[in-house]
BAFI-3210 file (N, C-alpha, C; in Angstrom, 3 decimals, decimal comma, padded with zeros to 6 digits):
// residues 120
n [1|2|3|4|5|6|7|8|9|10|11|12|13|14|15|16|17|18|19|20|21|22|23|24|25|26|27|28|29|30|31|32|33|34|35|36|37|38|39|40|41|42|43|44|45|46|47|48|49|50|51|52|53|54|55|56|57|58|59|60|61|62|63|64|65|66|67|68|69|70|71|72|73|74|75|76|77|78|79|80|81|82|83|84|85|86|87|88|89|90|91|92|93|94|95|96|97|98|99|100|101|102|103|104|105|106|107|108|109|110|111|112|113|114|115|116|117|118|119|120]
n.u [-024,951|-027,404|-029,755|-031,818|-035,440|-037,374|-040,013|-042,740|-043,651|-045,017|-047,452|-046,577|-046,381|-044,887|-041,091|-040,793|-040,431|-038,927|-039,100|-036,475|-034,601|-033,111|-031,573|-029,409|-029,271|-027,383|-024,010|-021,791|-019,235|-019,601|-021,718|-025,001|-027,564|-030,445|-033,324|-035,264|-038,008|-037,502|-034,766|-031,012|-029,798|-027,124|-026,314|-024,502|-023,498|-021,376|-018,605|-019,811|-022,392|-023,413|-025,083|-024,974|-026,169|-026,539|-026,377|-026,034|-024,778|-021,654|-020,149|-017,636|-017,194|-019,581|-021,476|-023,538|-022,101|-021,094|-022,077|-020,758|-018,076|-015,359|-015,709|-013,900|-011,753|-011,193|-008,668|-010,368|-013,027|-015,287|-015,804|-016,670|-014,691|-014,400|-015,660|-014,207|-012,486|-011,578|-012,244|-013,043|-015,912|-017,215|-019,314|-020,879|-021,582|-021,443|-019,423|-016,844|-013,992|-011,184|-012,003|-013,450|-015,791|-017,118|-020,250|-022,003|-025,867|-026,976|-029,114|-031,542|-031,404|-032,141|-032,653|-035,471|-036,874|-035,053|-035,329|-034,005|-034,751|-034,996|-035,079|-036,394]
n.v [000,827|-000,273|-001,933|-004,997|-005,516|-008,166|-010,122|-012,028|-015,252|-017,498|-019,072|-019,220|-021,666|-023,917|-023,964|-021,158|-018,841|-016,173|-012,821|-010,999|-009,215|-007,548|-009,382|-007,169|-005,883|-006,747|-006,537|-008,129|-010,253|-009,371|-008,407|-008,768|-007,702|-009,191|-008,863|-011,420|-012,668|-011,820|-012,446|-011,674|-012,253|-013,021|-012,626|-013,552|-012,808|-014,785|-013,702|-015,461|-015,221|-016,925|-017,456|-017,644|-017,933|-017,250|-017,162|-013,946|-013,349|-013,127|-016,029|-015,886|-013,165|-012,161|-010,750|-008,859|-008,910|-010,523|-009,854|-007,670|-008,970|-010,795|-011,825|-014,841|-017,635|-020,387|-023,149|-023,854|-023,833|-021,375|-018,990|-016,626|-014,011|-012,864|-009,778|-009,001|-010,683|-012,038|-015,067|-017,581|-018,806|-021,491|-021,205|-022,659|-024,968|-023,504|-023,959|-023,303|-022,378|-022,093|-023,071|-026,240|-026,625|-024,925|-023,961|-021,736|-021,512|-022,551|-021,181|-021,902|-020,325|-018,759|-017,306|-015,611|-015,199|-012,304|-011,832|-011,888|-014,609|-016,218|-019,029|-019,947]
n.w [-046,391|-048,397|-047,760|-049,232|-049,211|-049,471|-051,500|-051,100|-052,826|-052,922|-050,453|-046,986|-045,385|-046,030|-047,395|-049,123|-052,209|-053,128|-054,195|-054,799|-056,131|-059,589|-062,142|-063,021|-061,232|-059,017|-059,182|-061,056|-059,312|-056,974|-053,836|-052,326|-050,149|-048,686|-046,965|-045,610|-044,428|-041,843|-041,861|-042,490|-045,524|-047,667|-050,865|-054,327|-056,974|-059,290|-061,953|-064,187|-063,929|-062,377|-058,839|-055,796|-052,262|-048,978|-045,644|-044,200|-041,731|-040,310|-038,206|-036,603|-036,192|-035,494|-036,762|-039,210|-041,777|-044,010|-046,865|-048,093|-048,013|-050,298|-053,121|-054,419|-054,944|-053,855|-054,905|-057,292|-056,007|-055,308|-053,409|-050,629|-048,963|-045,638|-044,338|-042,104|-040,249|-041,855|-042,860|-045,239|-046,873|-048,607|-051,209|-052,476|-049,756|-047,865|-045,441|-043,675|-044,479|-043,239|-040,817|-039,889|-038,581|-038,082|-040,568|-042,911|-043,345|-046,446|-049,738|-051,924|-054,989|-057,703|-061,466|-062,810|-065,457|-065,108|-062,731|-059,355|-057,425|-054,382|-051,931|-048,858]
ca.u [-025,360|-029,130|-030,585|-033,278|-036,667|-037,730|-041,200|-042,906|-044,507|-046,036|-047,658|-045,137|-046,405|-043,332|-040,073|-041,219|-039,656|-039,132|-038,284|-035,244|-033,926|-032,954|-030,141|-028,598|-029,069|-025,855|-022,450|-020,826|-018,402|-020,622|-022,895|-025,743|-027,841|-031,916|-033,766|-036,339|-039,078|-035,882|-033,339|-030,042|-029,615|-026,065|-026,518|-023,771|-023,280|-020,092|-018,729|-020,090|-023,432|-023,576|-025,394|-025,459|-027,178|-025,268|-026,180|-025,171|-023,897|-020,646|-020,137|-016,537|-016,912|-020,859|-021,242|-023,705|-021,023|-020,649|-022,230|-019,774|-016,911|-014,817|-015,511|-013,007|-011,820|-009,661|-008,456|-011,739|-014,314|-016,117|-015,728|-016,709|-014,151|-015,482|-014,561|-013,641|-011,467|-011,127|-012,444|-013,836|-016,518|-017,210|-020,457|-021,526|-021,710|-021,304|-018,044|-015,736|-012,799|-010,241|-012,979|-014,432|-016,795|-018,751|-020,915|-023,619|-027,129|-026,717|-030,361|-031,204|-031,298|-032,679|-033,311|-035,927|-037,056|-033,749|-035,000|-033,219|-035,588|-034,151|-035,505|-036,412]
ca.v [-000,099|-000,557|-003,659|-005,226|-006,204|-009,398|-010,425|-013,434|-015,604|-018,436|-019,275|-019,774|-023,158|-024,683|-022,819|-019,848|-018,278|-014,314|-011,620|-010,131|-007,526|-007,905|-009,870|-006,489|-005,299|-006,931|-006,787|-009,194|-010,494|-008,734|-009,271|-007,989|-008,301|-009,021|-009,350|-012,195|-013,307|-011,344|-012,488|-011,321|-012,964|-012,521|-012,771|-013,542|-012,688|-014,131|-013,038|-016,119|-014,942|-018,047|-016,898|-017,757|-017,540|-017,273|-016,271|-012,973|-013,751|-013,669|-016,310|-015,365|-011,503|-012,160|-009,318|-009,061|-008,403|-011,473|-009,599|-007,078|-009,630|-010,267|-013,059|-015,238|-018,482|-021,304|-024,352|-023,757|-023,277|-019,996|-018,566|-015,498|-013,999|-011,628|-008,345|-008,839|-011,589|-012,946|-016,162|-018,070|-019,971|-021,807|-020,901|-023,912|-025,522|-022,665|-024,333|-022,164|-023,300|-022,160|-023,773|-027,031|-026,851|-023,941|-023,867|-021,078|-021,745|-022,271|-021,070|-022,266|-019,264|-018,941|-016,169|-016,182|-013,257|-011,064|-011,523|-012,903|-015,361|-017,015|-019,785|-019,394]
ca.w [-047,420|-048,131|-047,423|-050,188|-048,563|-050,280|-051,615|-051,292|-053,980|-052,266|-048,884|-046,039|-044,568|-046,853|-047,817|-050,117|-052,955|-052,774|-054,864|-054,428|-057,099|-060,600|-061,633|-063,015|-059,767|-058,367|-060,290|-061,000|-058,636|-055,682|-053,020|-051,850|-048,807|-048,589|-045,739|-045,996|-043,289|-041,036|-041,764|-043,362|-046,430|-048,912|-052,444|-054,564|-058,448|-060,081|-063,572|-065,306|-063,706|-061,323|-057,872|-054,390|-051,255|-048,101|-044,266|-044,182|-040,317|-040,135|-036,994|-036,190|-035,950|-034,461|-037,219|-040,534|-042,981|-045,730|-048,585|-048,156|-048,251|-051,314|-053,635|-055,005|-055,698|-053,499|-055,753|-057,956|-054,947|-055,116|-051,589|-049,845|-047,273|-044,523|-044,383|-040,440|-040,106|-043,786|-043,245|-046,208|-046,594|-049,691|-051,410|-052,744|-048,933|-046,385|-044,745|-043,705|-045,033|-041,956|-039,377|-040,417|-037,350|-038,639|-041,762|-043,056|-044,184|-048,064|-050,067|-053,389|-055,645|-059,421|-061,934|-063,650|-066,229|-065,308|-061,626|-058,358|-056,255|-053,152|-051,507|-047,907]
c.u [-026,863|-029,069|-032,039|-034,234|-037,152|-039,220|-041,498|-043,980|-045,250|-046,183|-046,094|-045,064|-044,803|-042,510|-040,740|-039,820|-039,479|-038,151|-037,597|-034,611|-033,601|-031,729|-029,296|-028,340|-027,917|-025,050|-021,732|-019,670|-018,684|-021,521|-023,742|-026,762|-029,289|-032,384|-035,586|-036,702|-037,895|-035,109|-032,745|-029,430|-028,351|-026,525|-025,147|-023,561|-021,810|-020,247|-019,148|-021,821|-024,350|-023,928|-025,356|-025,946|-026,603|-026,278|-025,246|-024,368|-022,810|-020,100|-018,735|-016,450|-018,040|-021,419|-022,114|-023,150|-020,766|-020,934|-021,664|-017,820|-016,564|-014,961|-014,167|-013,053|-010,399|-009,639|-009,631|-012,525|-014,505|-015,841|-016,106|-015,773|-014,458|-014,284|-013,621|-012,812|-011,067|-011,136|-012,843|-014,471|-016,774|-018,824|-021,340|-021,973|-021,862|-020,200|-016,695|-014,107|-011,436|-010,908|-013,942|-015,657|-017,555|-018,677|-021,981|-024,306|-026,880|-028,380|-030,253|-031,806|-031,712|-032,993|-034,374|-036,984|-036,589|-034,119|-034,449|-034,414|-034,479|-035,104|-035,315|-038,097]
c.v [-000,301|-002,023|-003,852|-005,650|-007,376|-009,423|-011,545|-014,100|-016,533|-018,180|-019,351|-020,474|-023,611|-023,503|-022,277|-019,292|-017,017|-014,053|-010,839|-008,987|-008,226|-008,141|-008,464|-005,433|-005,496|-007,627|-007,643|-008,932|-009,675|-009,417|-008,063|-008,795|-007,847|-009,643|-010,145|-013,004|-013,076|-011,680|-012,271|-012,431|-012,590|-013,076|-012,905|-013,266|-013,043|-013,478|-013,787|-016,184|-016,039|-017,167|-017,902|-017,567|-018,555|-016,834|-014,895|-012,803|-013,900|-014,860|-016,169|-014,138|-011,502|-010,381|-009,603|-008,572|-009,494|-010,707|-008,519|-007,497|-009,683|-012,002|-013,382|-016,487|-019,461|-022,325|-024,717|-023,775|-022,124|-019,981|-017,315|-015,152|-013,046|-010,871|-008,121|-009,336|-012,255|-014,412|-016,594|-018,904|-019,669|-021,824|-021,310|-024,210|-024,965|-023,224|-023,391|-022,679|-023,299|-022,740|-024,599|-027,158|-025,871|-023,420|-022,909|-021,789|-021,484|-022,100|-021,316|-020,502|-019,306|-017,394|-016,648|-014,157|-012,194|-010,802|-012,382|-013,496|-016,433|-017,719|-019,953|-020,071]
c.w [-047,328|-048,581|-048,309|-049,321|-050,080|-050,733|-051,678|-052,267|-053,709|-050,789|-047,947|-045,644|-045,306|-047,347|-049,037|-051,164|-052,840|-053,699|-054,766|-055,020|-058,475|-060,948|-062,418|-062,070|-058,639|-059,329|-060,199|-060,084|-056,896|-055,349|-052,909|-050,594|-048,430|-047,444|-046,003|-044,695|-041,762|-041,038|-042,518|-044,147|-047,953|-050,093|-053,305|-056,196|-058,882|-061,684|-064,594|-064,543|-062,982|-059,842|-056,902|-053,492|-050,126|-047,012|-044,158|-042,905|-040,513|-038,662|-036,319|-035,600|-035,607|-035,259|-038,787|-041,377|-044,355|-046,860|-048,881|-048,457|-049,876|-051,896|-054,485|-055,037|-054,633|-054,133|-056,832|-057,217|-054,725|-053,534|-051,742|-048,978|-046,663|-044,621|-043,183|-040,549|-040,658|-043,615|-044,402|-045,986|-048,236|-049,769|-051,947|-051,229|-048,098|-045,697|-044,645|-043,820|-043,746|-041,069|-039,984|-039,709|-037,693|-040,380|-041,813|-043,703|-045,498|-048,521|-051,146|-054,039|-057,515|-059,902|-062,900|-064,523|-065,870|-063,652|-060,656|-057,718|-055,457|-052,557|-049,965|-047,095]
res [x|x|x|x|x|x|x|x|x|x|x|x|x|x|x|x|x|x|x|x|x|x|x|x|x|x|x|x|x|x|x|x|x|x|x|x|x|x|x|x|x|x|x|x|x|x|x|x|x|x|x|x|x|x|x|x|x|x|x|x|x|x|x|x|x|x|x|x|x|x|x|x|x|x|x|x|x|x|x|x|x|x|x|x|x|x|x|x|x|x|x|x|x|x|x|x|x|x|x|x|x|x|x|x|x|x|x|x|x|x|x|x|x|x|x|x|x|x|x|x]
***
């Protein structure tokens, strides 16, 4: 899987915005996975073109796999579940829904002129 390198649009003293890929760059109902100021960062596209921004860490399987996981949907909460051990975490909050004790880093996320920026 190739990994996006990010760009950055402001200074870095304060969280930065970065350029990530274009939003027809990941398909609906997919992830993808940019690496910003190092670290592995999931991306999320659903089909009503709503995005997220996830830790690509899985902390169960100690494994970067989330933006390979499979989006879906528990009781109307968007989730991710890992490809390892099919946890979910909900992608609004990062909470992993089988383990209330661990949560990922959630990033705010925006398009803006057909591109992805993540907040970082």
């Amino acid at each position: 899987m190739n990994q996006l390198q990010a760009t950055t649009a402001q200074p870095a003293e304060a969280a930065a915005w970065h350029l990530v890929c274009a939003l027809d760059d990941i398909w609906p109902n997919m992830g993808v996975c940019a690496l910003i100021e190092g670290q592995q960062i999931a991306i999320f596209r659903l089909k009503d073109d709503q995005l997220y921004a996830v830790d690509n860490h899985d902390p169960h399987s100690e494994a970067n796999v989330l933006s390979r996981g499979l989006v879906g949907d528990l009781g109307g909460e968007p989730v991710i579940a890992s490809p390892i051990y099919k946890h979910h975490y909900q992608l609004r909050t990062g909470l992993c829904v089988e383990d209330a004790t661990v949560c990922l880093n959630v990033y705010p996320v925006e398009v803006r002129d057909g591109k992805v920026w993540v907040q970082r």
